[in-house]
N, C-alpha and C positions, 0 to 999 in steps of 0.2 A: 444808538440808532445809526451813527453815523460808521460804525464800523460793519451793523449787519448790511448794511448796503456797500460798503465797499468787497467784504467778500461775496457779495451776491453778484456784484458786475465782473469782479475775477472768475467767478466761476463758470461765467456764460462761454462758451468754447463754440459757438454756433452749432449748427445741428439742425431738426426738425426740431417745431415751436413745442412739439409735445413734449420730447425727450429732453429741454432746456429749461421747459414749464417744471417737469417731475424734480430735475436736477434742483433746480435753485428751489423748490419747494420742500424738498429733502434738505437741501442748507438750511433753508430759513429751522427748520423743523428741529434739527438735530442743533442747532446754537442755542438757539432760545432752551434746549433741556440743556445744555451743558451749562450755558452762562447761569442759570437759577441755579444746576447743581454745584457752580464753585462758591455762589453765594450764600449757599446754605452750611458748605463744612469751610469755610472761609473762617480762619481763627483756629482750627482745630487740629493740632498738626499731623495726628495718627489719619482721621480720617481724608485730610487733603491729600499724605501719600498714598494712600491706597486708593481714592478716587482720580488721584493724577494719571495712576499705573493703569487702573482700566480703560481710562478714558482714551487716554495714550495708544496703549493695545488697541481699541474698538475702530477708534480712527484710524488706523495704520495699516489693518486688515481690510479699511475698504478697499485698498487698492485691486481687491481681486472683482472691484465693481469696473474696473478700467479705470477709463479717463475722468468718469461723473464721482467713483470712487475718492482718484486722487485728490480734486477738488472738494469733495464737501468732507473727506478727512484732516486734510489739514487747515480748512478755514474753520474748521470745527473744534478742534485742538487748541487755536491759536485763540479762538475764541474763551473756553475755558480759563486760558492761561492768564488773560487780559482780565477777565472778572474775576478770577484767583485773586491777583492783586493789588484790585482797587477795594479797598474798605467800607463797610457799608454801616449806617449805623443801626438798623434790625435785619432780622432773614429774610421780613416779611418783603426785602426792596427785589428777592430773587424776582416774584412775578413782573413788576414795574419793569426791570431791567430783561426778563421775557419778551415782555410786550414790545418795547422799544425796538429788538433786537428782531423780531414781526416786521413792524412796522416799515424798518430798513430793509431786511428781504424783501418785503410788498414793494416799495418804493423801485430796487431794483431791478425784479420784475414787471414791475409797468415801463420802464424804460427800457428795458433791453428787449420786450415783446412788443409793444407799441408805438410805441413813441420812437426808437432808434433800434431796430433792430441788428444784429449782427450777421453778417454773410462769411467767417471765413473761409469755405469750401469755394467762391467764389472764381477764383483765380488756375483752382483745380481744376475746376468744370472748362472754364475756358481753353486750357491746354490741353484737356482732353479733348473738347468739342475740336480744338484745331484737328486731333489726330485723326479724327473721325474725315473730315473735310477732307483731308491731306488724303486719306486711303481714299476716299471716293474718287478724286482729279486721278489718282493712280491708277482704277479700276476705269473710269473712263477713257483715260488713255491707250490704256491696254487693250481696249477693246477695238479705239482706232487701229492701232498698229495690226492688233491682228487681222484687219480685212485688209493688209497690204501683202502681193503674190507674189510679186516678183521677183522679192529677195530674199534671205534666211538672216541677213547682217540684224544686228539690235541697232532699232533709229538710234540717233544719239541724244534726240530729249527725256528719251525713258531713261538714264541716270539722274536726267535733274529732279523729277517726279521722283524717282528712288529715294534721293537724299532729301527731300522733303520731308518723306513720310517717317523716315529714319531719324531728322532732325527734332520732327515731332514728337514721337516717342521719349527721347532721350530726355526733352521739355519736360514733359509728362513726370514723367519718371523724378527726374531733379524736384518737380511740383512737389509732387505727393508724398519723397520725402523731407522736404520741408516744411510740409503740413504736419508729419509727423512728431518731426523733431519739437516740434511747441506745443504738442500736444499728445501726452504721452497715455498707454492706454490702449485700450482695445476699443478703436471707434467704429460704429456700424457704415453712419457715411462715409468716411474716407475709405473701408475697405472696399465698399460696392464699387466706388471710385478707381481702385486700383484693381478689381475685378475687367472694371471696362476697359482699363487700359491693357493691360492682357489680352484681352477679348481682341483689341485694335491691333495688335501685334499678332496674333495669331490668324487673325483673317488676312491677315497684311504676307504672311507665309504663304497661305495657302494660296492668294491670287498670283502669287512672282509662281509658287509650283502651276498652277495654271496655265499661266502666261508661257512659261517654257514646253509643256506637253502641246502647247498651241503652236508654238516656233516650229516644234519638230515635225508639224506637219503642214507648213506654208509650201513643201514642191513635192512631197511624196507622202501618199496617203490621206490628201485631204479632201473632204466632201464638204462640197459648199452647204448645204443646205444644213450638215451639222456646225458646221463653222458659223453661219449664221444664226443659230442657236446660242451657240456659246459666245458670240457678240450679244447677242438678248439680252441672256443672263449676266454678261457682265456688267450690265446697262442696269438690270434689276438689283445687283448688289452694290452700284454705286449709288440708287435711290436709296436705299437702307442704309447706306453708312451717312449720308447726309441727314435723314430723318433722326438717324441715332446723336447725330452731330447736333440737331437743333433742338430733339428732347434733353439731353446733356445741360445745355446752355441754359432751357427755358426755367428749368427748375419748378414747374408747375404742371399738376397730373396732368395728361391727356391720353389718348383713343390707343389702343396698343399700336406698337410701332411694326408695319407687315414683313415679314421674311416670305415672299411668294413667290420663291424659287430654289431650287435641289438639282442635286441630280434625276431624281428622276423625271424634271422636264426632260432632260435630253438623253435620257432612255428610252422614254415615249416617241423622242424622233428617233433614236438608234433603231423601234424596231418597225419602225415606218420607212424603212432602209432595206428591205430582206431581199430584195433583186439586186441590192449593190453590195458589192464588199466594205468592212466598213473595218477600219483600224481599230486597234487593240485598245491605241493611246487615246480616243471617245471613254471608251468605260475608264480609261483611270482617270479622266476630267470630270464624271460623272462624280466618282468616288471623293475627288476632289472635293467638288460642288455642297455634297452631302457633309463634310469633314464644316466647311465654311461654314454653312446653313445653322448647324449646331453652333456655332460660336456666334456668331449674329443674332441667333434664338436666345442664346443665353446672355448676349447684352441688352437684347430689345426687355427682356423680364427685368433685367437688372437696373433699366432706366425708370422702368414703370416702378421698381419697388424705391429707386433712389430720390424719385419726386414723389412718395407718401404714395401713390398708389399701391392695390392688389389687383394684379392678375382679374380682370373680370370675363368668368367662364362663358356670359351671354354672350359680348364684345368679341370674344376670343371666338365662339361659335359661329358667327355671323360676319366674320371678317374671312377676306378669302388669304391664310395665313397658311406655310406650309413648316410648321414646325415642330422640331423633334423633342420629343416629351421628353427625354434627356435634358431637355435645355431648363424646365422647370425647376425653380429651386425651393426644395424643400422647406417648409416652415420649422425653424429651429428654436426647440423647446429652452430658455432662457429662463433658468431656477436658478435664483442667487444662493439660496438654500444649497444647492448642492456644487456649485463653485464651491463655497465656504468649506464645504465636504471635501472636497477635493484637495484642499489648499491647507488643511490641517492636518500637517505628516510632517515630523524629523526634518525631512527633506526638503522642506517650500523656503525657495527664498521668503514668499512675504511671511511666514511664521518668524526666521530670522530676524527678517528686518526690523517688523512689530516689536519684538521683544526686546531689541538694540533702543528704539526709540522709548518705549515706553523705560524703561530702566533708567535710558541717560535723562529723559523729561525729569524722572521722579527723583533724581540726584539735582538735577536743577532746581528743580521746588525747592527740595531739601536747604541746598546752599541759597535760596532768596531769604527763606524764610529764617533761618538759623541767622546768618549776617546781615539781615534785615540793610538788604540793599536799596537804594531807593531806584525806581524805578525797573526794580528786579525783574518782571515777565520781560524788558528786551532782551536780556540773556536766556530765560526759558523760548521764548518766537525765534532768536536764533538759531540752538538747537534744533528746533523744528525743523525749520527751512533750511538748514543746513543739510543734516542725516538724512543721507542717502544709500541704496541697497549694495550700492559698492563704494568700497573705499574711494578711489580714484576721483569717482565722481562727485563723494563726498569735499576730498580736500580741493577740488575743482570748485565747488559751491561754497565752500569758506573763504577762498580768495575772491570770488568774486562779492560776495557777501560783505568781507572785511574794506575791500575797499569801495565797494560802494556807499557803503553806510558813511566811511570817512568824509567823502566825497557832498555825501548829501549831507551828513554832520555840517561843514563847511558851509554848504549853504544854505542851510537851515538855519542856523547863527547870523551869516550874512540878511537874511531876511528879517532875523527880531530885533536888526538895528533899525531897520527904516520903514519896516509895516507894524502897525497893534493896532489898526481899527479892525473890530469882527470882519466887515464886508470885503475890505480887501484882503481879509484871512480866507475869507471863504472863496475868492475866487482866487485865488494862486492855489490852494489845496484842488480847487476843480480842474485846475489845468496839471497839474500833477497829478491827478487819480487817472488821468483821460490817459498822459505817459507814460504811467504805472503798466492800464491794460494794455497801451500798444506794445509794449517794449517787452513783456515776460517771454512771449513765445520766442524772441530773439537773440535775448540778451540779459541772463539776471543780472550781469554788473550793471550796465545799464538802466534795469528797475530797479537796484537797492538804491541807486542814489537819488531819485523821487520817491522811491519809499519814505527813505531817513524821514526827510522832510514831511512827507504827509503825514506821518503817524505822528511827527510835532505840532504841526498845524490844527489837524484831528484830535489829538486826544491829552494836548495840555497847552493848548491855548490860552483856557480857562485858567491854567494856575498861575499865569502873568512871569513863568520862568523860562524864558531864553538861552539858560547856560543849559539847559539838558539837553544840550546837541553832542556836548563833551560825555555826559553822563551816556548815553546812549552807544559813543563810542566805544566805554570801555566798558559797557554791557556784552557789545557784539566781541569785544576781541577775548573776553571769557567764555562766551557761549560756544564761539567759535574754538577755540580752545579745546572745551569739554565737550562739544561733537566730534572731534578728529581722534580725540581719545578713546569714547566711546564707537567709534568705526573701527580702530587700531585694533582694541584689546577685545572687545563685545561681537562675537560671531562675524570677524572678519572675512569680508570677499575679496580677497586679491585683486587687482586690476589684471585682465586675461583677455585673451580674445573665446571667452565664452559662448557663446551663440554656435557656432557649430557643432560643438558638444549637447546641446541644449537641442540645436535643432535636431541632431539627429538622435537621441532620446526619444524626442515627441513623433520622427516617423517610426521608430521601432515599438512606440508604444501606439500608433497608427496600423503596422499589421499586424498587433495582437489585438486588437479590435476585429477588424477586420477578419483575421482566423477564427475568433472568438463565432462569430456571426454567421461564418461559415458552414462551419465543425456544428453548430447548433440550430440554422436554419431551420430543421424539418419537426425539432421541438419545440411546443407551442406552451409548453408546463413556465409555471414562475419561477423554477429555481432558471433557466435557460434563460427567462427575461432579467433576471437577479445579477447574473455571469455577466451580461453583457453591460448591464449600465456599470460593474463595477470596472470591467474593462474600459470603458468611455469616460469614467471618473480619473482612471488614470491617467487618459490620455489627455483632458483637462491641464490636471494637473501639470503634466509634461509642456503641453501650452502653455499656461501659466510663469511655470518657469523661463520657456525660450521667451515669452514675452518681456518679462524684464531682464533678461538681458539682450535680448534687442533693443531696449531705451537705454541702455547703456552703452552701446556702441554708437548709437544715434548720438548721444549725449557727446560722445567723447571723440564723434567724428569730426575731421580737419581735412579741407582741401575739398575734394571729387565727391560730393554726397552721392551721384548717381551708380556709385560703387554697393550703397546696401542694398540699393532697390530690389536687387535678388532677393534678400534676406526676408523683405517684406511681401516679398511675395511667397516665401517659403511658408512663412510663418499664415496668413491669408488662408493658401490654400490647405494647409496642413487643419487649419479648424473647419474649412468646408468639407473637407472629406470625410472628416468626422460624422457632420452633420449628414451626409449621401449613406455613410456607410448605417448609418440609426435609421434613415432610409428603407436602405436594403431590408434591414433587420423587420421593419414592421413589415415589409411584402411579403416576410416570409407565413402571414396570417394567410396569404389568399393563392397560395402559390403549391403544388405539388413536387412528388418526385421529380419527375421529370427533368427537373433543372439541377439536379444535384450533380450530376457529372459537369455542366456548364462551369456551373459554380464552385467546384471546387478547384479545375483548369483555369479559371480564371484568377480565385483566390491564390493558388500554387505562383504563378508569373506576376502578378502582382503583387505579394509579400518578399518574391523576391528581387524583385525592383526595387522596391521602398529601402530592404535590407543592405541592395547596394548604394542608394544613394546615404542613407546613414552612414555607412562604412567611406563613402568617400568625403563625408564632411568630416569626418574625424581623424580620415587620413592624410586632408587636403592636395587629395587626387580628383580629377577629374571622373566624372561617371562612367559605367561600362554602356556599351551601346543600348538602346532601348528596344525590349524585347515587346513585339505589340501584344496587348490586355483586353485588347476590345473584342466585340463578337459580334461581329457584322457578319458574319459568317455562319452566324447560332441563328435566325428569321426566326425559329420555330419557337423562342422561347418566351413567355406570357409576359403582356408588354411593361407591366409596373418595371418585372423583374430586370430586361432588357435595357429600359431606360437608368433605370439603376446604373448598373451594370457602365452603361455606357458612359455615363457622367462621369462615373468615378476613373474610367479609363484616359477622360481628358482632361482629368486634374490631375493623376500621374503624370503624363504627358508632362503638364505644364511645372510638376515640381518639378521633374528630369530638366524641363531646360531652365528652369533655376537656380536649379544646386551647379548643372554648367554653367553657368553663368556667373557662380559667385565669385566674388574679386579674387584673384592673387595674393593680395596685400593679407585678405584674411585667415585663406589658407594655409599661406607662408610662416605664419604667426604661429600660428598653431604647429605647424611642424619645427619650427625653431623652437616654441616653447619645449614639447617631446623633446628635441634634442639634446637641447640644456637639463629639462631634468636626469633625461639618459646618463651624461657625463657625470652631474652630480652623484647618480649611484653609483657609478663605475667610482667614482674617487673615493665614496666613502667604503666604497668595497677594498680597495687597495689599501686603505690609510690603515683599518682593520686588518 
């Protein structure tokens, strides 16, 4: 009992109550089969190997569930591995110890949804709400300055506002990858989160372009009456970014947040202007206006969807709102069934990984059970929590491991000299399970050494023996052991700077999507809808991949975190474009010829964009200029299509300035790596 509730509180990662309700219901669900199935081939050693190896395998392929994956895999495993080797004296105790292992799930979910719920997104929101705040003070300043006439100089408070909003960001940014980093996996929250902050950085552009089309007309070419306009508006986009700022914060649905202003308010006055000349640089503010509006549109949805709300069509009708259907984010189809599809190929790291785990687990059984070690599953649990998908990061998790456990060995011993009454057993375990959860996202060496101790405390208290802090010790330093070997020899991953390689796989498997979609548009038959989800499975897949090896550099990151933020944004938007371009693909039910020239001009520049950003993440070159994708210029084409169309143009955008964006440090890596292998064929060419 007391173990299903300890990994039912590890497993709560925050989140919505629903998404944490399923999670830990799926834990409880999934131990309680495993714990009754080790107690049933428990004793029987052909069956325990080959119940070890699937169970191994099954748990280890969650990972392609993401973060809820990682979790109730391996507390699932460890759980097995725990009633593997405790003895029972009939089969019939598998139910009882079922039950039990309920009971704790239950127990943990009343406490982690009720009684003390968990907020970690909490600190996110706040740094973003700052950034929000921070752009608003910036857009209302802007707006002073620009009713000043009489000079062109830039005041000098408008730099301190600048580095605000820029400090902001960088905040943001540092946040969310440290949210990351403890939390590994594909999270829905945290991405809409680093959505917003995009969103806040990109409106944050558009007002400085603003702000300067406005300079250049404080003594030549300016009309008050539009200038006073675009004082309005900037007045109106500061109410919206504060609004966004305090939906951010509140974390509770409310009224949709209003975007009721565009360009074309101040079109409406450009042409209420037709006796005056009117500058050129009004429409490119308009143009502006419109650019912001869409990214404002697409945070105000993204707050409604990140506090549990939907989009409500009445609310939204009835609101005086001026925003671009572009901005709407698709509902994306979420089949674990075809993840799993996707993720069974040659090629998937997590097929590797699984197979590395599931092997070295089942060599571990092996050696518990054959040298009938005592307290044998702390060598199989190390193992577990050891193996990881890359080497590197593996023997990084065996030193912290090994010395943790020492550590907590030590004081775990130190306690069975001076506590053995239950009750004060039980509250030193409470306040070491409490260390346990704080400390995982930060520091494994730091939870192995409250670990040690708590699984002494927990789960052999009862046997009145104190020396198994030693026994324990030199479980882990075998386990550890036979994980590092089984990483070495068993479909080894190099330590690499992976991830640009990976990311740009996934944009090139991105515009063969997207051509895919194209080239097939105007066929409505099942082999054409067949082509394309197999082309979207791959590009899955391709996700998948960059995705763990993004947690590996995460993992493995030292010093400046705000150095991958790029990365996480590559990886972000590269699966929303996914979802726009499946989009596209259904418009093409309702949509004619007509758009087929559109569409394939726009397919044409935008595959070739994608093409050059892959090519510079592999090259670890900086991008070629950004050729525009959008059609703003098309009016005429039917609006699904259009909005489509459009979305996807400001997610290229936003990869373009993050594959610019990505560090030095990693692209450097990467070409040093090339290098060296370069040499090495040069020499073995010559030694030949």
């Amino acid at each position: 009992m007391s173990l299903g509730g300890f990994n039912g509180a590890l497993s709560d990662r925050g989140g919505s109550y629903s998404a944490r309700a399923w999670t830990m219901a799926v834990l409880m669900g999934t131990s309680a089969i495993a714990g009754a199935l080790a107690t049933v081939v428990s004793g029987h050693v052909a069956p325990v190997l080959v119940a070890t190896f699937l169970v191994a395998f099954f748990a280890s392929v969650l990972r392609v569930w993401g973060n809820p994956g990682i979790s109730v895999g391996g507390a699932t495993l460890a759980t097995y591995v725990v009633a593997l080797a405790i003895p029972v004296a009939h089969p019939a105790e598998a139910f009882a110890r079922a039950g039990y292992l309920v009971l704790g799930g239950l127990w943990a979910m009343g406490i982690a949804l009720v009684l003390w719920p968990l907020r970690p997104y909490r600190p996110a929101r706040l740094a973003i709400s700052a950034t929000y705040t921070a752009l608003a003070e910036y857009q209302e300043q802007l707006g002073v300055e620009t009713r000043m006439r009489e000079t062109t100089e830039w005041p000098v408070f408008t730099p301190a506002h600048t580095t605000s909003m820029r400090t902001a960001l960088e905040n943001a940014n540092a946040v969310l990858v440290q949210l990351r980093r403890g939390r590994p996996g594909a999270v829905d929250r945290g991405e809409r989160l680093l959505v917003l902050a995009e969103s806040a950085d990109q409106i944050f552009g558009h007002s400085v372009a603003l702000g300067e089309t406005l300079a250049s007309l404080r003594t030549v070419g300016r009309n008050d009456v539009l200038h006073d306009r675009c004082i309005q508006l900037l007045g109106a986009m500061a109410t919206t970014a504060r609004a966004l700022a305090v939906g951010i914060e509140s974390e509770s649905a409310s009224a949709p947040i209003a975007v009721p202003w565009s360009g074309d308010m101040l079109r409406d006055t450009i042409r209420g202007q037709a006796t005056a000349e009117v500058n050129a640089q009004y429409e490119q503010a308009a143009m502006i206006l419109d650019r912001a509006a869409q990214f404002a549109s697409a945070a105000a949805v993204t707050v409604q969807s990140l506090n549990g709300g939907e989009p409500d069509a009445a609310a939204l009708a009835s609101a005086p709102l001026v925003r671009a259907p572009a901005s709407e984010e698709p509902a994306e189809e979420h089949v674990l069934w075809q993840s799993f599809r996707a993720m069974l190929s040659p090629g998937s790291l997590i097929v590797r990984f699984a197979l590395r785990v599931a092997v070295v687990t089942t060599i571990a059984v092996a050696l518990v059970e054959f040298l009938e070690l005592k307290r044998g599953y702390w060598l199989t649990i190390t193992v577990i929590v050891i193996l990881q998908p890359y080497t590197g990061v593996t023997l990084t998790r065996a030193l912290q491991r090994v010395l943790g456990t020492v550590l907590g060995a030590l004081l775990a011993a130190a306690l069975g000299v001076f506590f053995h009454d239950p009750r004060s057993v039980l509250v030193i375990a409470t306040i070491f399970v409490a260390c346990c959860v704080a400390l995982l996202p930060l520091n494994y060496a730091a939870f192995s050494v409250f670990l040690t101790p708590t699984f002494v405390l927990l789960a052999e208290a009862s046997a009145g023996d104190w020396h198994l802090a030693g026994t324990r010790v030199v479980n882990t330093l075998l386990g550890g052991a036979l994980a590092l070997a089984g990483a070495r020899f068993l479909w080894p991953s190099p330590e690499q700077s992976r991830f640009p390689a990976y990311a740009a796989a996934a944009l090139r498997a991105s515009c063969e999507y997207l051509a895919c979609v194209v080239a097939l548009f105007h066929d409505r038959g099942p082999a054409a809808g067949e082509a394309m989800r197999a082309r979207r499975r791959s590009l899955g897949l391709a996700t998948v991949n960059a995705e763990e090896s993004l947690q590996r550099a995460l993992n493995e990151a030292h010093g400046d975190e705000r150095k991958l933020a790029p990365a996480l944004t590559i990886l972000a938007y590269t699966r929303r474009f996914a979802a726009s371009v499946a989009a596209l693909a259904i418009a093409r039910h309702a949509a004619d010829d007509s758009v087929r020239g559109a569409l394939e001009d726009f397919s044409e520049r935008a595959t070739a964009t994608l093409a050059d950003l892959a090519l510079a993440l592999e090259e670890g070159r900086a991008p070629g200029p950004l050729v525009g994708v959008d059609v703003l210029t098309a009016p005429w084409l039917p609006l699904a299509v259009k909005a489509r169309i459009d979305r996807l143009s400001r997610q290229i955008t936003t990869l373009h300035d993050a594959v610019a964006r990505m560090t030095p440090v990693m692209l450097e890596t990467v070409a040093r790596e090339r290098s060296l292998s370069t040499s090495t064929v040069r020499r073995s060419a010559a030694d030949r």
